[in-house]
Every structure is written in structure tokens, then in C-alpha cells.
C-alpha positions in Angstrom: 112.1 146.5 108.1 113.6 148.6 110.5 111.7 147.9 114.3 111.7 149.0 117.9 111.4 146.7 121.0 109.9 147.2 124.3 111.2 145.1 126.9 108.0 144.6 129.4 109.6 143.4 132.0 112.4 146.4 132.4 109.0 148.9 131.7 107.3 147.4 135.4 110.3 146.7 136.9 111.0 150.4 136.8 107.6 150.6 137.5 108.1 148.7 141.1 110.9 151.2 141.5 108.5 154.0 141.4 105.7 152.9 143.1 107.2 151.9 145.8 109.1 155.5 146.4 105.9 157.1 145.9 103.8 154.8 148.3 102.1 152.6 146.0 100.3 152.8 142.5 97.5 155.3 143.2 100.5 157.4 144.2 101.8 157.5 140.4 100.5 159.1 137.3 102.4 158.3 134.2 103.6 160.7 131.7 103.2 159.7 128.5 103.1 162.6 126.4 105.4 163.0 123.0 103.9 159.3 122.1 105.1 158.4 125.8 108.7 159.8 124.9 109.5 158.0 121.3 108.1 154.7 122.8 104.3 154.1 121.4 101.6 156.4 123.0 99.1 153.5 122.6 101.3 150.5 123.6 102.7 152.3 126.7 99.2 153.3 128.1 97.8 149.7 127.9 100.6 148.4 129.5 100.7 151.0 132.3 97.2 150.4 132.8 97.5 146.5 132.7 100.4 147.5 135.6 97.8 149.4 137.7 98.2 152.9 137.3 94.9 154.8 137.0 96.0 158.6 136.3 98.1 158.9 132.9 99.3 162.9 131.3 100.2 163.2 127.9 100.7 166.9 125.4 97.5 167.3 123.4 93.9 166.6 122.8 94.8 163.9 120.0 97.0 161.9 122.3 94.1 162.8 125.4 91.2 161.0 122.9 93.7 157.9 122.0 94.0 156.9 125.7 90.8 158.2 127.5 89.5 155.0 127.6 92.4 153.5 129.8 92.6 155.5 132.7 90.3 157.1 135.3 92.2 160.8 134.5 94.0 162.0 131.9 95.9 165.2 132.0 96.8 167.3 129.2 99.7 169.6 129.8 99.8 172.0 126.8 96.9 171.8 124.4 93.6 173.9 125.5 89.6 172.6 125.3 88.2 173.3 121.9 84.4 172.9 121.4 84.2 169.3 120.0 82.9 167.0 122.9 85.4 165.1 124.3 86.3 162.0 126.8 84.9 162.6 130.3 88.4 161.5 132.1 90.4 164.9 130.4 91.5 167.2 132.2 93.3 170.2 131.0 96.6 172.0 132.6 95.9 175.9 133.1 99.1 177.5 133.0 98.0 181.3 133.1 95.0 183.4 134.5 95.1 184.5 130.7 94.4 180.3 130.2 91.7 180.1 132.9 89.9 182.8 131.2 89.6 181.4 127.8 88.4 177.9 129.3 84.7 176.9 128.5 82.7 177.3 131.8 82.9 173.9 133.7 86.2 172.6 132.7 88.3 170.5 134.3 91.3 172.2 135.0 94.6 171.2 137.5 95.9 175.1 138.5 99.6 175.3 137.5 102.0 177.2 139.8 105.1 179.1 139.4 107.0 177.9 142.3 110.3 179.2 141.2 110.6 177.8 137.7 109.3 181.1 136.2 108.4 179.0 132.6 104.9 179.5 133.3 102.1 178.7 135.8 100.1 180.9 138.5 102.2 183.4 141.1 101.8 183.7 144.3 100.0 187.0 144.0 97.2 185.6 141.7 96.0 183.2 143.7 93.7 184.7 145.3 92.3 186.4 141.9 92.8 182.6 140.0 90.7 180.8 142.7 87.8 183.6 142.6 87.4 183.0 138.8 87.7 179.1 138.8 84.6 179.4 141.4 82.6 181.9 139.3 83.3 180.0 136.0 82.6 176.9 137.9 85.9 175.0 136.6 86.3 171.7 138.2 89.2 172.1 140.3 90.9 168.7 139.9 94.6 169.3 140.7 96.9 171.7 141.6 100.7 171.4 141.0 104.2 172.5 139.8 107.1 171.5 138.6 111.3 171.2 139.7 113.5 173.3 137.5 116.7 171.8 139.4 115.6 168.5 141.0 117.9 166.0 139.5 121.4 168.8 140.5 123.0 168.8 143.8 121.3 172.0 145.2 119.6 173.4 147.3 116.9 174.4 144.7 114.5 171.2 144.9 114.0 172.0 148.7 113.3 176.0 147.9 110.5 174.8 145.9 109.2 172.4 147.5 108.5 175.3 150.5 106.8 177.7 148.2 104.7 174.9 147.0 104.1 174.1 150.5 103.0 177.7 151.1 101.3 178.1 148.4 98.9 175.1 148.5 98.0 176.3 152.3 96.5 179.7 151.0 94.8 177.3 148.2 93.4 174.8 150.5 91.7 177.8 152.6 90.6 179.2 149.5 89.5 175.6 148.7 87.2 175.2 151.7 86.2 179.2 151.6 84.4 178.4 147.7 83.1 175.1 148.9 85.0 173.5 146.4 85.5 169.6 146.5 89.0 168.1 147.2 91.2 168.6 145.3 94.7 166.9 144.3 98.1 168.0 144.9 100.9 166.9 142.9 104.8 168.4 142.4 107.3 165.6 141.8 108.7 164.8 138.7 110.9 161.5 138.1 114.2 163.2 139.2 112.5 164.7 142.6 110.7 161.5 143.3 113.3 159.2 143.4 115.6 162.0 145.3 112.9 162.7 148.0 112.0 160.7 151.1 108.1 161.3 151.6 106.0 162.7 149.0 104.6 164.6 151.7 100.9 165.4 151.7 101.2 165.4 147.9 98.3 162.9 146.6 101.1 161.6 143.8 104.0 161.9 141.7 104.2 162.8 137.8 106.8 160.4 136.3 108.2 160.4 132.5 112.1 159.3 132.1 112.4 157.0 135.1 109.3 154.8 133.7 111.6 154.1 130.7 114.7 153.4 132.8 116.6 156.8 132.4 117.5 159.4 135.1 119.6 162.8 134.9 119.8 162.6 138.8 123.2 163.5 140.2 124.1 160.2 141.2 125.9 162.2 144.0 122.2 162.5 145.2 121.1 158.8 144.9 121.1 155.7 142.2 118.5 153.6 141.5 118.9 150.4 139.0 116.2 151.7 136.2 116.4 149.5 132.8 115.9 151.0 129.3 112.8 149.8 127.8 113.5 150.5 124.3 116.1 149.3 121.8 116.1 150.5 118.1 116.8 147.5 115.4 118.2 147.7 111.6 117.8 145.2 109.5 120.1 144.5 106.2 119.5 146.1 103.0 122.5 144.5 101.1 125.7 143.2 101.3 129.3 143.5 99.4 132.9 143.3 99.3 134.3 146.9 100.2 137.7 146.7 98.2 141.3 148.3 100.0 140.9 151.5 99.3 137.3 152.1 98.7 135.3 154.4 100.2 131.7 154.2 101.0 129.0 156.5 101.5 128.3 160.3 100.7 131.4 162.5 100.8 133.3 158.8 101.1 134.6 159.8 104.4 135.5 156.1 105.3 138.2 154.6 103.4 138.7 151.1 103.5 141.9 150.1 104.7 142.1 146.5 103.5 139.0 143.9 101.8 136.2 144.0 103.9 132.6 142.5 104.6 130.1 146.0 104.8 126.1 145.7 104.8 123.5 148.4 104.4 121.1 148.9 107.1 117.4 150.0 107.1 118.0 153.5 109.8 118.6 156.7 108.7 118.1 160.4 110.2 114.8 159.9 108.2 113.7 157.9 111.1 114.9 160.0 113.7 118.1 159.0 114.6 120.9 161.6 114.7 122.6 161.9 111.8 126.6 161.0 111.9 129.2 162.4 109.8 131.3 159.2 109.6 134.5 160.9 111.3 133.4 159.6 114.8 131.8 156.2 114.8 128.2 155.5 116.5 128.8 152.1 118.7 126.2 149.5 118.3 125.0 147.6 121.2 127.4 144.8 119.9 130.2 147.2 120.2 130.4 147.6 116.3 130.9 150.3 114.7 129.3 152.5 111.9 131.3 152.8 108.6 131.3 155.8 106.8 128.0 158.7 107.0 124.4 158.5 108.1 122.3 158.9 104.8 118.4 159.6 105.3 117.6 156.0 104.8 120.2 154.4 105.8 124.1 153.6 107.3 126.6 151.0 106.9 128.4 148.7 109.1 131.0 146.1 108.9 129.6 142.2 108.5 126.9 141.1 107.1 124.2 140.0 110.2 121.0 140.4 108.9 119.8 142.9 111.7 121.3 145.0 114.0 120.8 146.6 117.5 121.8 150.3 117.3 121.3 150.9 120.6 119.7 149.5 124.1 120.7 152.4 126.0 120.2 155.8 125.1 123.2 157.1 127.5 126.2 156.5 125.4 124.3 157.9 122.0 123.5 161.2 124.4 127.5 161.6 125.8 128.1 161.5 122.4 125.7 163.8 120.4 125.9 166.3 123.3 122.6 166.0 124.4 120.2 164.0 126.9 118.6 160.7 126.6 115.1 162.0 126.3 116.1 163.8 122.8 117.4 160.6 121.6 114.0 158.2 122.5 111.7 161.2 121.7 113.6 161.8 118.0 112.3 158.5 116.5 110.2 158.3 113.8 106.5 157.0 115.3 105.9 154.7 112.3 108.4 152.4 113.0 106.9 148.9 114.1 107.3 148.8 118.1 106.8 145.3 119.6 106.5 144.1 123.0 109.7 141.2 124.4 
């Protein structure tokens, strides 16, 4: 059946790319929420752990619980504490004052700030009002952080944050020592402003999703960096036949054959998360073949009869063509296809 690879080697090489921007792998917490973008929540967290990184966020509780046992911390970005007892290494992201009243007394918590983003996270004129109810609900201040809205463009908008952040985590340090609070962690940089920036500054580490799996949106006006996709999606053959001259295959038998020719059946489909063609503009395999006819939920066709093929190694030229970004393309695929390790 059907199967998706994970190329080990391109995973740590982009790995020592990161680390060694961010000053080593205590400087690096991996983001592996949305089953680590498309690529196996479980699989990706052992081998970032057998790499060396110690701090790991992911989107939920469920994903939290299936990895808690890998990693000295493990963020959760979007799901809140319920009452059922869970791992000791969770942490939970508090995006509101709203959020950090509704937490159970003696959560962990990393205080999120809006810096300039404006999606959510603390202002600058609650912090005074957030810190004095994380010290009388005795939440465990782990981490404090933000996040880019424009740090992979050529602006000036990375560097505009980066200052309020700045100035923000000043008033929260006071605040910090005024409550008696223990140290805390400070943490802004996603993939793109990583690899753009020079110095994390006094940040304690980066957050990194898409550059872990060998994809950037950074202008490469800004900076390049030679990341290498992890994943590759395989179909294997369903059947073969002769597709006579003037044949057409598939629903709405948009391709027409235009003389005798070799076509298989493959195992992928927009049932397993791939985006669904129409047949009037081809999808290029990683061969450089190309699709025949329309996606059906199950499966597609190709010319030749090779009993698998990769549809793609590189998520880029799928994106450029379905209009959309390389992360929708990984994160799309169906999480019960096999994954294996190369």
C-alpha cells in the first residue's frame, strides 16, 4: 500500500542547521504539533529526542500525553488543562487573561504576548494585571513568548517586534523578581526569524516547525540556507492496461489518449490527503512523470507500469502549483498512512 518516508539524515542535517544558528541544542525546542506537520507525531519526537533536543510544542493534550515521556517540556499551544491528571513535563500556552483565569490553580503556563501580531496573546497594558493573577493563582511561570507575523518578508516588521518584545519582557522580568517568582524562559523566534537573525539575544531558545523538515518561506532576498525535505509520499500500483488511441480514462474522461499507451492505477487519492487534480493541468512526479487524467478519492493514474511511485520529495513545486504553501501540502496527509524511516 500506499507509504510515506522519512529521510533521517535530511531531518538532523536540518537539525545541525538550526542548532547551530540558535547556539546549540538546549537553544531549540521543536514544534511538532499537527502530528509534527503531516510527518508522524510519534516518530518525529523519538528522533528529535534521540538528536538531543529536550523541549518539544505540539497543539493539544492528546498529542502533549503521546510524547511526555520524551522530553524534559512539552508545550501545548492551543488546547487548555482539563481535570484528568496528566504528564508532569506539560505545560500549557495562555493566550488571554480570559485563559489565565480559567486555569486550575498551579498550572504551568508560558504567558503569550501580543507583540504586534494582534491574533491573540497578552497587551502591553495587561501585564501588570496578568502577572498579579499568575502570583495569586500560583501558576508556574515557565515561559514567556510571542510570535513574528512578518519574519520570513523583507520588512521592517521582524525588527518592530522584536523591540516590543524586548520592552515588554523588561517590565515582566521586574514583575518577575517583585513576586519572587523563579526564572523564567524567554522565547520569540520562529523558523523564519531564526535563520534571518544574527543572535537570539537574551532569548533562552527558538521555536522551530518548517525548517526542521527542510522548508522555509524566507525571502531568499533575506538569506538561504540548504534545508532538505524530510518526507516523500509513495504510490504503489493498483493495475495495469493498454489505454487504446482515443480512450479516455478517469471520471469526466478528461484525458484522451492520443495514441496506444502503457497506464497504471496508483494507491493515492484526495482520500489520503493529497490535493485533488482535475486532470487539465498535470501533477509532476518526482521522476518528472506526469498524472493522466483526474484525482479520484482512492486513487490516480499515470503512464507506465512501475510498481510504485514517488509523488513528490519536495513539497515546493506541488505548493506553486495548488496556490498554496508547503506546510498545507505535508500537514494535508492522511495520518494512517505507513511512515518509515530511510
Amino acid at each position: 500500500m500506499a507509504f510515506i518516508t522519512i529521510n533521517k539524515a535530511h531531518f538532523f542535517h536540518n537539525l545541525d542547521v538550526l542548532c547551530a544558528k540558535a547556539g546549540g541544542k538546549t537553544k531549540l525546542m521543536a514544534v511538532l504539533k499537527d502530528n509534527a506537520y503531516g510527518h508522524d507525531l510519534r516518530l518525529m519526537a523519538s528522533l528529535a529526542s534521540e538528536y538531543g533536543l529536550s523541549k518539544a510544542a505540539v497543539k493539544n493534550i492528546e498529542e502533549a500525553e503521546m510524547i511526555a515521556d520524551l522530553f524534559e517540556e512539552v508545550l501545548v499551544l492551543v488546547d487548555h488543562p482539563t481535570s484528568q491528571k496528566l504528564s508532569p513535563s506539560i505545560s500549557f500556552a495562555a493566550h488571554s487573561y480570559e485563559a489565565l483565569q480559567a486555569l486550575p490553580i498551579g498550572t504551568s503556563i508560558h504567558l503569550s504576548l501580543d507583540t504586534g501580531m494582534h491574533r491573540n496573546g497578552i497587551k502591553e497594558d495587561q501585564i501588570d494585571e496578568a502577572m498579579a493573577l499568575i502570583h495569586a493563582k500560583k501558576l508556574r511561570l515557565k515561559g514567556v513568548f510571542t510570535h513574528f507575523r512578518s519574519s520570513d518578508e523583507l520588512s521592517s516588521e521582524f525588527f518592530w517586534q522584536r523591540a516590543n518584545f524586548e520592552r515588554f519582557k523588561k517590565r515582566i522580568k521586574a514583575l518577575i523578581e517583585q513576586y519572587g517568582l523563579p526564572k523564567t524562559s524567554f522565547h520569540s523566534c520562529n523558523s523564519a526569524g531564526l535563520l534571518r537573525t544574527h543572535s537570539l539575544g537574551d532569548d533562552d531558545y527558538a521555536r522551530s516547525g518548517i525548517a526542521m523538515y527542510g522548508y522555509t518561506t524566507l525571502d531568499p532576498l533575506i538569506a538561504t540556507f540548504d534545508l532538505k525535505p524530510v518526507l516523500a509520499l509513495w504510490a504503489e500500483r493498483l493495475s495495469t492496461r493498454i489505454l487504446k488511441k482515443g480512450e479516455r480514462v478517469g471520471y469526466g474522461g478528461v484525458y484522451e489518449a492520443k495514441s496506444d499507451e502503457l497506464i497504471s492505477t496508483y494507491d493515492i487519492g484526495y482520500g489520503d490527503g493529497f490535493f485533488r487534480f482535475d486532470g487539465f493541468d498535470p501533477v509532476v512526479m518526482a521522476d518528472g512523470s506526469l498524472s493522466k487524467g483526474r484525482m479520484s478519492m482512492d486513487s490516480f493514474c499515470l503512464g507506465g507500469d512501475a510498481p510504485n511511485v514517488c509523488m513528490f520529495d519536495d513539497a515546493n513545486p506541488l505548493a506553486q502549483q495548488f496556490h498554496t504553501i508547503s506546510y498545507e501540502i505535508i500537514t494535508k496527509l492522511y495520518p494512517a498512512l505507513k511512515r518509515k524511516i530511510i
